[in-house]
N, C-alpha and C positions, 0 to 999 in steps of 0.2 A: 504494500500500500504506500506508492512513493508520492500519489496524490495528495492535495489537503482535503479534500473532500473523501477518501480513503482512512484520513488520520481521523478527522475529527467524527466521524461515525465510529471507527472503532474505538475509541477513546471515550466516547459518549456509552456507546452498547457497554463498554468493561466497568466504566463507572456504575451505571448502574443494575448492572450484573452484579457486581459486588453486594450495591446496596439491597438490593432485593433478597440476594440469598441472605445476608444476615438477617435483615426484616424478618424474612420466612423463617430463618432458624431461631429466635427470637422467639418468634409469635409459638411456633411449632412447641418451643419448651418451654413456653408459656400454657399453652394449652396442657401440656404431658402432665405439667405440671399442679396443674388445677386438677384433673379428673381422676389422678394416681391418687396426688396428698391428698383429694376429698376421702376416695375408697380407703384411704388408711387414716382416716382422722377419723371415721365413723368406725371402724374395727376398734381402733384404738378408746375411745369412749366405751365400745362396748365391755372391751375387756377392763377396764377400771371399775366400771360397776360392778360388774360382777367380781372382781376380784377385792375390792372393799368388802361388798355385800357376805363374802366369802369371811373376810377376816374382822369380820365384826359378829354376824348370828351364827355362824356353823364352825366355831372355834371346837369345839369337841366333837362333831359328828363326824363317820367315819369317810373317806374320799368317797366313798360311790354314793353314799346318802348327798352327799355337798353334790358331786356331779348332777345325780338327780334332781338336789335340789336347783343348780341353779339352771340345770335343763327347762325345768318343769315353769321357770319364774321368767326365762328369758322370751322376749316377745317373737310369734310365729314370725318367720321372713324365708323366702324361698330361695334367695338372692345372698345370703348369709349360711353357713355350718358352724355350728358349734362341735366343739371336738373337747373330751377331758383327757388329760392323761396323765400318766402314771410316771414317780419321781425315774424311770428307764424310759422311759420315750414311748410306753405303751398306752396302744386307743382301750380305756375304760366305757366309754360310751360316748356317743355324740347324737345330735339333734335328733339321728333319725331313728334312733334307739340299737345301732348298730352296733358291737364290739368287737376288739380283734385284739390277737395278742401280737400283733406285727407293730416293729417298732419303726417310730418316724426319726429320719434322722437326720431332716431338712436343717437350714441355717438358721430357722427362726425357733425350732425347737432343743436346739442344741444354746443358744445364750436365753433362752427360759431358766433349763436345767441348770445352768450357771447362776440362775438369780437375775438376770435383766430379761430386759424384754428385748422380743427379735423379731425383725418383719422380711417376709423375704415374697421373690415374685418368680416364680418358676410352671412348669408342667405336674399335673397331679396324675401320678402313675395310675392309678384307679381310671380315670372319664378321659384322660389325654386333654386336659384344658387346661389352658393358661390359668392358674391362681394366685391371689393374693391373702397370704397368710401371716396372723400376725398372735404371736404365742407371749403370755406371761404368767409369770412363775405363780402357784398358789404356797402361802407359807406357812408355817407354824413352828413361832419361837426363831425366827432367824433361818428355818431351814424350811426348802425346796420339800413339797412334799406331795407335789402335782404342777402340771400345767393345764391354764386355760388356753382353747384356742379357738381362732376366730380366721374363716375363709369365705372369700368371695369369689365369683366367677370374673374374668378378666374379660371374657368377648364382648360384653357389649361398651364397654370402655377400650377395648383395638380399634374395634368396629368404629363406633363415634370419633376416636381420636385418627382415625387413619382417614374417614371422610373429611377429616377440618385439614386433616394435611394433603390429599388430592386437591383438594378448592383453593388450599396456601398454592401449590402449584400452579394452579391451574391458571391463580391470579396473577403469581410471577411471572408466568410465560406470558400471561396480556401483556404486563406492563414492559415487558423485554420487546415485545413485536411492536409496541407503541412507542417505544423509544426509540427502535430502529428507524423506523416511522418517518418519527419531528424529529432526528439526528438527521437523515439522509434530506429532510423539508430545508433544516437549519442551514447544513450543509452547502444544498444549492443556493440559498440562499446569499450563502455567503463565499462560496465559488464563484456562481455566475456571474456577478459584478467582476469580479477579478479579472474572469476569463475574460469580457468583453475589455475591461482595461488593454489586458493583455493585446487583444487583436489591437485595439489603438495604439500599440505603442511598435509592435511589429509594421502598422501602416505609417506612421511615421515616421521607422527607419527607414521604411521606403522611400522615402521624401516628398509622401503626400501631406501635408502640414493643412490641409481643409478639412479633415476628419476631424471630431472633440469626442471627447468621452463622457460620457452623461452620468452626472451625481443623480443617484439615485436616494442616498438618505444621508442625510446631515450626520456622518459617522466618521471615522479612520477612512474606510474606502471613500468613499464621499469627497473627503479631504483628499486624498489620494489622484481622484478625476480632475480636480481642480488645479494642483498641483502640475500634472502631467498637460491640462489645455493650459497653464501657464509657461511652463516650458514649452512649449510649440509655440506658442505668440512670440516667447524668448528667442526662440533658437529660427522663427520666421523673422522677428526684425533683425537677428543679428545677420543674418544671412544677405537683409538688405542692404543693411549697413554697408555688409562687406563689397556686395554689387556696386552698391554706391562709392564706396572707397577706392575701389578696383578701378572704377570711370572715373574719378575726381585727379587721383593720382595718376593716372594713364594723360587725363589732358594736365597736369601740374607739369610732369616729364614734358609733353608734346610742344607746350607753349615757348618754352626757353630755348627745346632744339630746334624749334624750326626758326626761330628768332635768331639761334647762333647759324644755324645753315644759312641761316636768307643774308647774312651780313658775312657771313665769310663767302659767298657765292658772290656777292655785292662788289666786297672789297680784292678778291680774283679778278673778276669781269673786267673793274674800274683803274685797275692797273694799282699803282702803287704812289700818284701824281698829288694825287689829293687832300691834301693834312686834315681839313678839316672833316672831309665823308671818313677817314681813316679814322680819327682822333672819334667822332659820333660811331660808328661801330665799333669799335675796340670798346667803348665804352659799355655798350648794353651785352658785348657778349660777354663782359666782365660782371655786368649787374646779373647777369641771365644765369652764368655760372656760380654765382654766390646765392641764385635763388636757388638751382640744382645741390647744392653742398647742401644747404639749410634742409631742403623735403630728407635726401638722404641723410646727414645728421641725424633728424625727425625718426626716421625707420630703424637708424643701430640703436637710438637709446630706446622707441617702444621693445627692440626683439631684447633688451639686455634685461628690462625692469621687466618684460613676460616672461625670459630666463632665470631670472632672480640675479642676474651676475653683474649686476652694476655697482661698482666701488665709486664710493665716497672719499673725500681725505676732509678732515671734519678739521676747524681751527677754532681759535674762541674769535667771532664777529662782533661787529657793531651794526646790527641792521641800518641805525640811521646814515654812516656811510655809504652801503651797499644801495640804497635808497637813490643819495644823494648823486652815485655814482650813474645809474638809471636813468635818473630824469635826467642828468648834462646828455647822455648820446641820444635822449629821443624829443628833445629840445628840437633841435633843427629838422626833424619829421613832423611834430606837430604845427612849428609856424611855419611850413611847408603846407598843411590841409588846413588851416586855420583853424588850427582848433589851439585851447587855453591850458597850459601841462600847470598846475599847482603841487606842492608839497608842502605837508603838516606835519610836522614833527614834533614829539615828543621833547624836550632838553634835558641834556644829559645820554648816556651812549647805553642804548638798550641793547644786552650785549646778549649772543646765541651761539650754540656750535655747533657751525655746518660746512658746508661746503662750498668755499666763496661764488666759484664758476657754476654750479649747480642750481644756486638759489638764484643769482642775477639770471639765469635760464630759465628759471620760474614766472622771473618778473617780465622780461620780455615776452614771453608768451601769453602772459595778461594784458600787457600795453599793446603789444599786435593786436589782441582781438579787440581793447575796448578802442586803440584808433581807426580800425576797420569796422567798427560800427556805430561811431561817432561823426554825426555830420559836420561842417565849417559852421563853424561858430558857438560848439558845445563846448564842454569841460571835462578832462580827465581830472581827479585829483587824487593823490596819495597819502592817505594818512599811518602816521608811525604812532603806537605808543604800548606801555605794558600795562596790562594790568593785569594783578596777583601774579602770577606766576607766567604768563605769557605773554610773548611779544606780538602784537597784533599788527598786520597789515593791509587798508583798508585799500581796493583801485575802485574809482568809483567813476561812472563815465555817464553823462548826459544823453547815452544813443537810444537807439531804436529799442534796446531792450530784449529777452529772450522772452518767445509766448510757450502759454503755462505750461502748457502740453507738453513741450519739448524739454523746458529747463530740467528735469530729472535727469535727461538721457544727457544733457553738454560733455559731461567727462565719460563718457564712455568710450571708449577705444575705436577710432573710424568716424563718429560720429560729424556730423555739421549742418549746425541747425540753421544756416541756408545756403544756397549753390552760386549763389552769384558771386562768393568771395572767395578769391582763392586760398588754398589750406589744404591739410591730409587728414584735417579730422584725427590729429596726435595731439595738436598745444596742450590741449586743457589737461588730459589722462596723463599725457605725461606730467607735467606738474604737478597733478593731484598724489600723482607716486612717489615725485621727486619729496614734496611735504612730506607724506607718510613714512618716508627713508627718514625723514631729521626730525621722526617722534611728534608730525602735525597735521594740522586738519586744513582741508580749506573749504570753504563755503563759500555759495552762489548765492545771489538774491536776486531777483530782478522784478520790476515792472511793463509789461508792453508796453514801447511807447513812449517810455517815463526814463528808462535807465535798466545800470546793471552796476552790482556790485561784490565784488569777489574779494574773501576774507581769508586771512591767511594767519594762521595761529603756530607758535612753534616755541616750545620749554626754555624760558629764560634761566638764565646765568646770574647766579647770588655776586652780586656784585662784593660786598664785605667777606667773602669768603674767598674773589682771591684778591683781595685787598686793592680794592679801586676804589676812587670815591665818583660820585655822580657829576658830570659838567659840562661844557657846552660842545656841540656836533662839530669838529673838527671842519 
């Protein structure tokens, strides 16, 4: 049974397999027990009677007179023998006025003859029926000097008690067949969702991703359907993504080469006469190839940080330098698109330990994006400062803003939440890694329309620990 539907019916059937035979063996010697101890509690009362009765009025008459007597005194029952005998085990008489000199020498009449009393449950050689016989001593003076005895017919107490145990059966096996039943119900139950899972996840390794799996009840499996039509949305937009990455980077490459061919085709054709057509292409296939380094750059550090093999060389910093150092190269880009570069500093040296080249890689890839989607005449500005234990830094840009929809997905690997600008859909992911490397967070906000604002948090340095005092931004 390598099925689950195999396990959990068997598992079910033994469970209550178990419990039912105990139930039944339980109930079974509970019953034994009731209609045996009744037949020997009613012998037992009768031989106390009588056996008082004995040693209180017929203290001197002789055993068969006592026999007699208490034959003669004991109530008719057809269902009941009385038997007396004799201190050797021998029948003096009994109910039906029988006598025998043949001695008994059952268990019950053998601890009589001892002085206790003894009950035993055997075959009576005489009728061949099951009896129950229960014998106590009669005395005088401390000694044994007869037995009383008292016997019952056993059949119709087999009979009775062996019908309650057919019926105990009978009801076990219902409740075994009804369990097999709602084990095998429960079973599909809880197979078949499975199984259907199953097919949805075999059709979607196929690469049909239009297929869902249908929750069927708010449970584990349930959860489970959910899960799995979330991963297909996942593994369907990552997939676009990557389409989309594949075409964005395909024309990233295409725009620069054909820009270096057309100008080295240009500057061949045009001889060699020309300073100025010379000096204007050399130029853009200078710019064209620094845009080609940057996409590739872009590609060795996402494959390093999806490798996990990108080293750091960690220093103790001053963000407000590193800052400072920022805005002077992107100065002459921003009043180049007219737009407004501010920075807000903290005073004093909020000091971190990273990676100098690594973080200013950071920040250009936020300054790229908020002046590529900052129109002429907006604002970028940067603000530095710590608080409690981190060092914050705030870029915050006047643009267009990211729609809502999208803003989850920005650092995702490939991702670009729109096509008109060029990119590989790495700046952000990579950043958000590079943070994560130097123990930080970074967070996006933004507004449609309104703006965009991307925060950047990283474990500041106990300035009195190694002995600095706080002061102004170099």
């Amino acid at each position: 049974m390598n099925s689950i539907k195999g396990r959990v019916v068997w598992k079910f059937v033994i469970i209550i397999f178990v419990v039912v035979v105990l139930m039944g063996g339980m109930f079974t010697g509970m019953t034994w027990q009731y209609y045996y101890g009744s037949a020997s509690h009613a012998l037992n009362q009768k031989a106390d009677i009588s056996v008082a009765f004995y040693n209180k009025y017929l203290e001197s008459s002789s055993l068969l007179e006592k026999a007699r007597y208490i034959l003669d005194n004991s109530p008719v029952n057809d269902e009941t023998r009385t038997e007396i005998l004799d201190p050797y085990g021998g029948l003096i008489i009994d109910s039906y006025g029988f006598q025998s000199k043949e001695k008994l020498t059952t268990p019950d009449v053998k601890s009589a003859l001892k002085g206790d009393t003894g009950q035993w449950i055997g075959i009576n050689k005489s009728t061949g029926e099951r009896i129950l016989a229960l014998s106590k001593p009669l005395k005088k003076e401390n000694t044994v000097i007869g037995v009383v005895r008292y016997t019952t017919s056993m059949e119709l107490i087999d009979e009775t008690v062996r019908l309650i145990v057919y019926i105990t059966i009978g009801v076990g096996i219902a409740i075994i067949l009804l369990a097999i039943g709602g084990s095998i119900i429960m079973a599909n139950q809880i197979v078949r969702p499975i199984q259907e899972l199953t097919q949805v996840a075999k059709t979607l390794a196929d690469g049909n991703f239009e297929v869902k799996a249908i929750k069927r009840q708010d449970d584990e499996i349930g959860h489970l359907a959910e899960t799995l039509n979330y991963m297909s949305s996942e593994i369907q937009k990552n997939d676009q993504i990557k389409s989309e990455f594949i075409s964005s980077i395909s024309h990233e490459l295409r725009t620069p080469l054909t820009s270096i061919k057309g100008w080295n085709e240009t500057l061949v054709s045009g001889g060699m006469d020309d300073k100025e057509e010379i000096s204007e292409g050399l130029n853009v296939i200078s710019k064209e190839t620094d845009r080609l380094i940057g996409l590739v750059e872009n590609l060795l550090d996402f494959s390093k940080l999806h490798g996990d093999t990108m080293t750091l060389h960690y220093n103790d910093l001053n963000m407000n330098q590193i800052v400072t150092d920022i805005g002077s190269q992107f100065i002459p880009t921003c009043t180049q698109k007219q737009i407004n570069l501010q920075l807000q500093m903290q005073e004093g040296m909020l000091l971190i330990e990273g990676d100098m080249n690594r973080l200013k890689q950071v920040f250009v890839n936020l300054l790229d994006n908020a002046i590529k989607f900052t129109p002429a005449g907006g604002t970028i500005t940067i603000i530095t400062e710590q608080v409690d234990k981190l060092v914050t830094v705030q870029v915050k840009d006047t643009g267009i803003g990211i729609p809502p929809e999208k803003l989850r997905y920005v650092t995702d690997k490939f991702y670009k939440a729109g096509t008109l600008h060029a990119g590989s859909g790495l700046g952000l992911s990579i950043s958000k890694e590079l943070t994560r490397l130097h123990g930080g967070k970074l967070h996006i906000a933004s507004k449609w329309g309104e703006g965009t604002t991307v925060t950047l948090e990283i474990p500041a340095l106990d300035l009195e620990e190694l002995g600095l005092e706080g002061g102004m931004v170099e």
